[in-house]
FIKOLFI-928472 format. One line per field, with one value per residue (C-alpha): z, y, x. Coordinates in nm, 2 decimals, always signed. Each point is the difference from the previous one (the first is absolute). Example, Ala and Ser with C-alpha at 12.3 -4.5 7.8 and 13.67 -1.06 7.14 Angstrom:
<nodes>
pz	c(+0.78:-0.07)
py	c(-0.45:+0.34)
px	c(+1.23:+0.14)
</nodes>
This chain:
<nodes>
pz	c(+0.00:-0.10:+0.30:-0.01:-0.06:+0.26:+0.04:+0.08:+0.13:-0.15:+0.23:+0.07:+0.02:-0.24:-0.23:+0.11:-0.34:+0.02:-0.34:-0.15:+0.19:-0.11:-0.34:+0.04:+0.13:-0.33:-0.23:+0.12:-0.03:+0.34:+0.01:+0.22:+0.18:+0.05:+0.23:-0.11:-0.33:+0.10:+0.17:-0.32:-0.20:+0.28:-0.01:-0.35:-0.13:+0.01:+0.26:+0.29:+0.24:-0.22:+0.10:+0.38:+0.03:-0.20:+0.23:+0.31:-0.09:-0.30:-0.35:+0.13:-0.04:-0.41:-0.20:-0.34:-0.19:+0.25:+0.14:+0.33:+0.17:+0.19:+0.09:+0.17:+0.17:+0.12:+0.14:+0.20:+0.14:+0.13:+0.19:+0.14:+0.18:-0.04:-0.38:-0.03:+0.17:-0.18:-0.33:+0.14:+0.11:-0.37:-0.20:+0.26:-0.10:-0.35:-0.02:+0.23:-0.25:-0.33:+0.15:+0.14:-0.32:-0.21:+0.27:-0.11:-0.35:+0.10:-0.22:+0.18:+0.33:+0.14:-0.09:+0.13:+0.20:+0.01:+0.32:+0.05:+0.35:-0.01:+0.39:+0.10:-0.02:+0.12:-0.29:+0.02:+0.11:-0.30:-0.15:-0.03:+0.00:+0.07:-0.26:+0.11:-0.28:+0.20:-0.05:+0.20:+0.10:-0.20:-0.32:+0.08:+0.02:-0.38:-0.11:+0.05:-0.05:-0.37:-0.07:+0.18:+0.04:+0.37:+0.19:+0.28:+0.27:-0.13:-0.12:+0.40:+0.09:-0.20:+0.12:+0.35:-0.03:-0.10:+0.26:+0.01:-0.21:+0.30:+0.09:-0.33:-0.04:+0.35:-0.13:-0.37:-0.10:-0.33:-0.07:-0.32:+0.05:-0.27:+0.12:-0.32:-0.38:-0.11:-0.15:+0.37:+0.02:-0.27:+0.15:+0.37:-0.19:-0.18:+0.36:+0.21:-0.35:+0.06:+0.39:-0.12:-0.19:+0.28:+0.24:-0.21:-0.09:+0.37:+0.10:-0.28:+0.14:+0.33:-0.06:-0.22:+0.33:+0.23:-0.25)
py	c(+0.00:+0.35:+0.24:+0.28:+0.34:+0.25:+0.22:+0.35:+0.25:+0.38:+0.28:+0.35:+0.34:+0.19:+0.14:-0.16:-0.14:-0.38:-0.01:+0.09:-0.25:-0.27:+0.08:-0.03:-0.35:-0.08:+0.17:-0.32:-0.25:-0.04:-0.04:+0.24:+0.01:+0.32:+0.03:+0.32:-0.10:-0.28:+0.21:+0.18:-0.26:-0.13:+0.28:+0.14:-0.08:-0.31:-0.12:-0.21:+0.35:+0.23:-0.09:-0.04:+0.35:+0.19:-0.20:+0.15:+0.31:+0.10:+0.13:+0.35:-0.21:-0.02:+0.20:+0.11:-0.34:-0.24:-0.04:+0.06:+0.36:-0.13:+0.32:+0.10:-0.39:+0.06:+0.32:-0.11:-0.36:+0.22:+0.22:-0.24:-0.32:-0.20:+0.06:-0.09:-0.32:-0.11:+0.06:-0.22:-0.22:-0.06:+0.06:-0.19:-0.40:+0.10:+0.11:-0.24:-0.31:+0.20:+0.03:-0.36:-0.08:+0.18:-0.14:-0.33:+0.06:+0.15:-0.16:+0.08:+0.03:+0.27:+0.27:+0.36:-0.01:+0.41:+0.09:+0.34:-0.06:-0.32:+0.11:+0.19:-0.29:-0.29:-0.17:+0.01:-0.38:-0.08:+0.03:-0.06:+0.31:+0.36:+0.26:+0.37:+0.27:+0.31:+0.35:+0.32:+0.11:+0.31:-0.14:-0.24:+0.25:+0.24:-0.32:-0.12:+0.37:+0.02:-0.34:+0.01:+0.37:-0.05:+0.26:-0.02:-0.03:-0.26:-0.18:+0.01:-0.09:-0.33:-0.07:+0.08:-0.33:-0.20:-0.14:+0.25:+0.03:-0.10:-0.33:-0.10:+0.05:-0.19:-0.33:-0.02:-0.28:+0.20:+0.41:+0.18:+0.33:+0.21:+0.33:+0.08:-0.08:-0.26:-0.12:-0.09:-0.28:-0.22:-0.03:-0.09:-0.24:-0.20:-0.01:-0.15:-0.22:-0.20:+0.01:-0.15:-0.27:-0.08:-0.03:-0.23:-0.23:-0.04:-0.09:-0.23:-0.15:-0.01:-0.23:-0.21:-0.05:-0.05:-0.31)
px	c(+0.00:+0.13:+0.14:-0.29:+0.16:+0.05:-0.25:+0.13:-0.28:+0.06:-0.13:+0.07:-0.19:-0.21:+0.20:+0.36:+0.03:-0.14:-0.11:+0.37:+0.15:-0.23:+0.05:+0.35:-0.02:-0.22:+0.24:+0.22:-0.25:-0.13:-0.38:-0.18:-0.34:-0.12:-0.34:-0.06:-0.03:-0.21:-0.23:-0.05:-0.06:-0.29:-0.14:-0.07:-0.33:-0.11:+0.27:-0.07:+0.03:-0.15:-0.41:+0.13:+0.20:-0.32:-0.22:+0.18:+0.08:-0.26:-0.04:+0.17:+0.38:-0.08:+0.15:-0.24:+0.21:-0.15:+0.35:+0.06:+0.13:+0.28:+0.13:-0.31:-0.01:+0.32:-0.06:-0.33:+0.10:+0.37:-0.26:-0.17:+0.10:-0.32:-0.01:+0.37:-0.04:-0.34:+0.22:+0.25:-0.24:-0.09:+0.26:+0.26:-0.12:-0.02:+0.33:+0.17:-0.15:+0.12:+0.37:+0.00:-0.08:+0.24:+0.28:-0.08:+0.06:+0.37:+0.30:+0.37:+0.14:-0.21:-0.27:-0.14:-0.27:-0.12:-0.24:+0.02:-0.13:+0.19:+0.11:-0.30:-0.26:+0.24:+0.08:+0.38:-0.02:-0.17:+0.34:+0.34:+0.22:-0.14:+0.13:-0.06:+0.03:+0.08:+0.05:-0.08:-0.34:+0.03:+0.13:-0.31:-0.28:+0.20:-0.03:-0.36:-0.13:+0.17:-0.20:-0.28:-0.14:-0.10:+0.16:+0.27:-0.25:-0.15:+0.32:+0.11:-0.31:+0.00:+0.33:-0.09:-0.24:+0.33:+0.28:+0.27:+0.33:+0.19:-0.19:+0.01:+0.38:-0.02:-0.19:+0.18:+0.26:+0.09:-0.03:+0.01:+0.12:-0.24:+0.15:+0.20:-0.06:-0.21:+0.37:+0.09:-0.28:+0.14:+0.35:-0.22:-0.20:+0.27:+0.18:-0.32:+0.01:+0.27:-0.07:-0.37:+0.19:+0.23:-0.26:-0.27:+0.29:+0.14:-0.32:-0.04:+0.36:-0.14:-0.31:+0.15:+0.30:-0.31:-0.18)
</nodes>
């Protein structure tokens, strides 16, 4: 039977950058899972989430396309705590099934596993290593601004609802420093490559020493 590949969970603040450092890691071949994504995908029209979320929260999420106003979602379950855990509480299952299953279809040594709140929600034992994109707070909040349009109040107060720079530097194995240039990340990545490769086939070593 095949050694299963490491499963490496991706996290990190808004706006530090986690979508730059997964694509680096597929721009060598390494497949990635991104929950994000995933919650997307479940929830366009159609999707297995999209009848539950207008259920919950109502026709006033739609935008004039039919598609949902994720913005304006985002904005109304981070000001409320029961509407952010009612989301969760449907789109949570949904997305845990869709990654499961795209792990299972994983060729190589290892894979990215990207939770944003990967920390936050306890899921850290769900994998193998934790890698934390970081950067500052402020570079955070220029950078979700500049993509978003939400202001800086309402960048800090999203990240306010997220475990703090500190304790996530404090519970990662691995860090990307996405400070600099996005040419920094590739050099990281091809780095925490090898160490990957190295690790999957120790532990390879180490079950076949144990049989």
């Amino acid at each position: 039977m095949p050694f299963l590949p490491l499963v490496i969970g991706l996290t990190g603040g808004i706006g530090s950058g986690k979508s730059a450092v997964a694509d680096a890691f597929a721009a060598i071949g390494i497949p990635v899972t991104d929950t994000d994504a995933l919650a997307h995908a479940l929830t366009a029209p159609a999707a297995p989430g999209y009848d539950a979320v207008l259920r919950s929260f109502g026709a006033g999420f739609l935008k004039p396309d039919g598609t949902l106003d994720r913005a304006a979602l985002r904005r109304h379950v981070f000001a409320d705590d029961a509407a952010r855990t009612q989301l969760e509480s449907i789109l949570h299952p949904l997305i845990r099934a869709a990654s499961q299953r795209e792990i299972d279809a994983w060729n190589g040594p290892y894979g990215l596993l990207v939770v944003p709140l990967l920390l936050d929600r306890g899921r850290a034992t769900t994998v193998d290593r934790v890698l934390v994109v970081d950067c500052p707070e402020d570079e955070q909040v220029r950078r979700v601004m500049a993509r978003s349009g939400l202001t800086a109040a309402e960048v800090r107060a999203i990240m306010a609802t997220q475990l703090s720079r500190a304790d996530r530097l404090a519970r990662a194995d691995d860090v990307v420093d996405n400070s600099g240039a996005k040419s920094a990340i590739a050099l990281q990545v091809a780095a925490l490559d090898r160490r990957y490769r190295e690790l999957f086939a120790a532990r390879a070593e180490d079950s076949d020493a144990t049989q």
